[in-house]
C-alpha positions as CSV (number, residue, x, y, z in Angstrom):
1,X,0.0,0.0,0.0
2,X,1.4,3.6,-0.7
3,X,1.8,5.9,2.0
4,X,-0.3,8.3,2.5
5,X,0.3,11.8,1.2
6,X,-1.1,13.5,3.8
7,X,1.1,11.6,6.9
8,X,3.7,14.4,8.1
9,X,6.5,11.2,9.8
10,X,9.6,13.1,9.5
11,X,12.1,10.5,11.0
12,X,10.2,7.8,9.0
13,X,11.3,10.1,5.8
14,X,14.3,10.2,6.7
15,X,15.0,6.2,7.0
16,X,13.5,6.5,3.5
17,X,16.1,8.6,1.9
18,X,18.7,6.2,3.2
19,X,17.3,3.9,1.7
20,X,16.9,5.4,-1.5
21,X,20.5,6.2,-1.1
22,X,21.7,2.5,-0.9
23,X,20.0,1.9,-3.7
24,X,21.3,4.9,-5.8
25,X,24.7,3.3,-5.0
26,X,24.2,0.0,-5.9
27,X,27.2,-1.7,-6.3
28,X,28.3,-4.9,-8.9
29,X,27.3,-7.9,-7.2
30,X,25.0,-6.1,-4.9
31,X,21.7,-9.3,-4.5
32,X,18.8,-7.2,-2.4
33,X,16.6,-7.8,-4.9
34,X,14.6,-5.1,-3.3
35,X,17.4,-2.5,-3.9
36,X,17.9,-3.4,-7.5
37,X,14.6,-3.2,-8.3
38,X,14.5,0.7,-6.4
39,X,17.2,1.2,-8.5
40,X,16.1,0.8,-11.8
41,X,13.2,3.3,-10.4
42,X,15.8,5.9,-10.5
43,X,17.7,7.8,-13.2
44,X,20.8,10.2,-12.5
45,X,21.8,13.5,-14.1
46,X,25.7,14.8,-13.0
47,X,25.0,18.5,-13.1
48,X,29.5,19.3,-14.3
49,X,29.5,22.0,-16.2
50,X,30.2,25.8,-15.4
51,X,30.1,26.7,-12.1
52,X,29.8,23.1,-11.4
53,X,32.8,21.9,-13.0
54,X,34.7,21.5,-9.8
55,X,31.9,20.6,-7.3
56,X,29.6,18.8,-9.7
57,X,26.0,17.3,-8.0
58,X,24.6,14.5,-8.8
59,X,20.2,14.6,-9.3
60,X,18.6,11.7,-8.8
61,X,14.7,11.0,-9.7
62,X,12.0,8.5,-11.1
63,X,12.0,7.3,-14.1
64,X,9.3,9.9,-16.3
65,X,6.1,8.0,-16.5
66,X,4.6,11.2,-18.2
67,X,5.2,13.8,-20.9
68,X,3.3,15.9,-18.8
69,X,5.3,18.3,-16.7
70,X,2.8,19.0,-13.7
71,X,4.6,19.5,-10.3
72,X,7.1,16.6,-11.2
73,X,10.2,18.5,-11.6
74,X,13.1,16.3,-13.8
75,X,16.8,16.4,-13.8
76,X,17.6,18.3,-17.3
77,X,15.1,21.5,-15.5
78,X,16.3,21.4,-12.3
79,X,20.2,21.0,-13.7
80,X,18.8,24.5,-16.0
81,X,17.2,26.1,-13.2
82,X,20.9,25.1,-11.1
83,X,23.3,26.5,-14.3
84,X,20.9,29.6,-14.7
85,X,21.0,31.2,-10.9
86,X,24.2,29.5,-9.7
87,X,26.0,33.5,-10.0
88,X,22.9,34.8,-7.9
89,X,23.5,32.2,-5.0
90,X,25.8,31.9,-2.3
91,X,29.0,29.5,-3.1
92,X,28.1,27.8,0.4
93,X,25.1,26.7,-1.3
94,X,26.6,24.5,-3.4
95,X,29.3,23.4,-0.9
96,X,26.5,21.9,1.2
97,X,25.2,19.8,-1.8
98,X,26.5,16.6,-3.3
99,X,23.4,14.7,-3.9
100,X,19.5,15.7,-4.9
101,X,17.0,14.0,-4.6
102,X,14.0,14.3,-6.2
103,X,11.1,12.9,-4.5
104,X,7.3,12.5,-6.9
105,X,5.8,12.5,-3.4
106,X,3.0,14.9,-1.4
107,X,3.9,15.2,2.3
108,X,1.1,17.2,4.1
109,X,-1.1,18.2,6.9
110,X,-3.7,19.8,7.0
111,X,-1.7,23.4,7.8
112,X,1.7,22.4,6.2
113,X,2.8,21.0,2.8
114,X,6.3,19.4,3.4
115,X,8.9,20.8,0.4
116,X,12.5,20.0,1.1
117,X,14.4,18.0,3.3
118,X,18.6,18.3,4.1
119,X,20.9,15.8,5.7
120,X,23.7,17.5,6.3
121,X,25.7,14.8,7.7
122,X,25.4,13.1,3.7
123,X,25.5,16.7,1.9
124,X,21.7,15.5,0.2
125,X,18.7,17.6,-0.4
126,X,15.4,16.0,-0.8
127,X,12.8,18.2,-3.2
128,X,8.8,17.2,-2.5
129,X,5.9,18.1,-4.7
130,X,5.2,21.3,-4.4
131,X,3.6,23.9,-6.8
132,X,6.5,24.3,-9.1
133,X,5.6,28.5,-10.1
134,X,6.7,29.0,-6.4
135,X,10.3,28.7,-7.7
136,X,9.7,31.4,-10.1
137,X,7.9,34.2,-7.9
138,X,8.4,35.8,-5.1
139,X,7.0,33.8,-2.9
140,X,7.1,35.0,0.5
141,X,5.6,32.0,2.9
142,X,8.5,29.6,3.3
143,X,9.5,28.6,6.7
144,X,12.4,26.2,8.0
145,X,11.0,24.6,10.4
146,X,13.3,22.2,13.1
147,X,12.0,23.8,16.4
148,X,12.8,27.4,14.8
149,X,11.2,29.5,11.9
150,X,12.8,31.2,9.2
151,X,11.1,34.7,9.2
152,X,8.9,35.2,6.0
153,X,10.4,38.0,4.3
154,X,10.2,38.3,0.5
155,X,12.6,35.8,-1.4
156,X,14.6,36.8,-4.0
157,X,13.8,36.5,-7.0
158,X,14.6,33.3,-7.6
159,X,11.6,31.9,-5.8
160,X,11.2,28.9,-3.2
161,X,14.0,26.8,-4.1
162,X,16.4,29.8,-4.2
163,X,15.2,30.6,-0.7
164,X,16.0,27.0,0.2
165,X,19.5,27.4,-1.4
166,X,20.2,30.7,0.6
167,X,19.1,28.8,3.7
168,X,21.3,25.9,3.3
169,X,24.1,28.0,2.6
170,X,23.9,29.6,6.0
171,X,23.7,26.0,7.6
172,X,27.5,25.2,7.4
173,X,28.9,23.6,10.2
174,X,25.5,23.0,12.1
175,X,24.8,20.1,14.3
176,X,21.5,19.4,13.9
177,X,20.7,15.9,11.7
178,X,17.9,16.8,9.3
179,X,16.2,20.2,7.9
180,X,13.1,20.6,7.0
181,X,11.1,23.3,4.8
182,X,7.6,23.8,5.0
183,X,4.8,25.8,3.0
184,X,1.2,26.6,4.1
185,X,-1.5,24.5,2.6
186,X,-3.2,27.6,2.3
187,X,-0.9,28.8,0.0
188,X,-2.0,26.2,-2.5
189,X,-5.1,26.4,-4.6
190,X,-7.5,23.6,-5.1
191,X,-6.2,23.0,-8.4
192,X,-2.4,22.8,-7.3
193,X,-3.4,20.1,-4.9
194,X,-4.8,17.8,-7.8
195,X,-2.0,18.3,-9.5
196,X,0.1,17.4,-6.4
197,X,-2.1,14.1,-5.5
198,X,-1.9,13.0,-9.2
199,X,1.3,13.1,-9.7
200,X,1.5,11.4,-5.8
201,X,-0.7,8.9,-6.5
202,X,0.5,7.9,-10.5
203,X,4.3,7.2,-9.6
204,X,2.9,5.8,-5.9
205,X,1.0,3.1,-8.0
206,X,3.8,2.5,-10.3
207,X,6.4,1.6,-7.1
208,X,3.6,-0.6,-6.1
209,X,4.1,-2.6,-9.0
């Protein structure tokens, strides 16, 4: 049975990104069948070039079950989005990343809609669904939330996931295990949240399989 997208278990998360992270490196000879099949779930972008060249980041995500771009989004965008603002955003940013993870899954309550997730202690940020025009407006309800609050002041302009970036670059050298970012659910239109289950619920059915 797929998990439900509206069940907010943080530490339950993150023993699923481990997980996912075993898979990802899947070594010759590896026999977990369970493993190799998560695997072949997964494709991998290596983001190199530019201002990546000497710090490259690896994007991981589901295999594309749809041509249709919804809330979904894939390596080649966010390796564009990535090459596009990397002069805008702190270096630290991309010092705190090795690995993202892009997750085709809705994580909500009913007051908070679950966006990104960061293990400092493996250098990996997990991306949620989430409306994806929040990364290109200035969006001004984002929140860290790990017993604190990031004030909401206007982000820059480029959107959610810049705020995100800005955020983790200011994280260097903390102790804490896991960071989480968090949206209001009022924030999201009825419409965004079909877009957000259907997606859910499509590659949900297909891990079922």
């Amino acid at each position: 049975m797929a998990e439900s997208p509206h069940s907010f278990d943080i530490s339950g998360l993150e023993a699923e990104i481990e997980q996912k992270l075993r898979a990802l490196t899947v070594r010759e000879g590896q026999t977990d069948p369970a493993l190799i099949r998560l695997r072949r779930q997964f494709q991998t972008r290596v983001l190199r070039s530019g201002s990546f060249r000497r710090r490259p980041i690896r994007i991981h995500a589901r295999n594309r079950l749809t041509r249709r771009d919804g809330c979904y989004v894939s390596p080649d965008q966010l390796a564009h989005y990535l090459s596009m603002h990397a002069s805008r955003l702190p270096a630290e940013s991309f010092r705190a990343i090795n690995e993202i993870l892009l997750l085709p899954q809705l994580i909500a309550s009913e007051s908070s809609l679950l966006t990104h997730i960061y293990v400092p202690a493996r250098r990996i940020l997990a991306m949620y669904l989430y409306p994806r025009r929040f990364n290109r407006v200035e969006y001004s309800g984002a929140q860290k939330s790990n017993h604190s609050r990031m004030e909401s002041d206007r982000m820059p302009v480029t959107g959610l996931f810049g705020t995100v970036l800005h955020a983790l670059a200011a994280l260097e050298g903390s102790e804490q295990n896991l960071h989480k970012f968090i949206i209001p659910t009022s924030a999201l239109s009825p419409a965004d949240m079909d877009d957000l289950e259907h997606i859910h619920d499509l590659y949900a059915g297909a891990a079922d399989l």
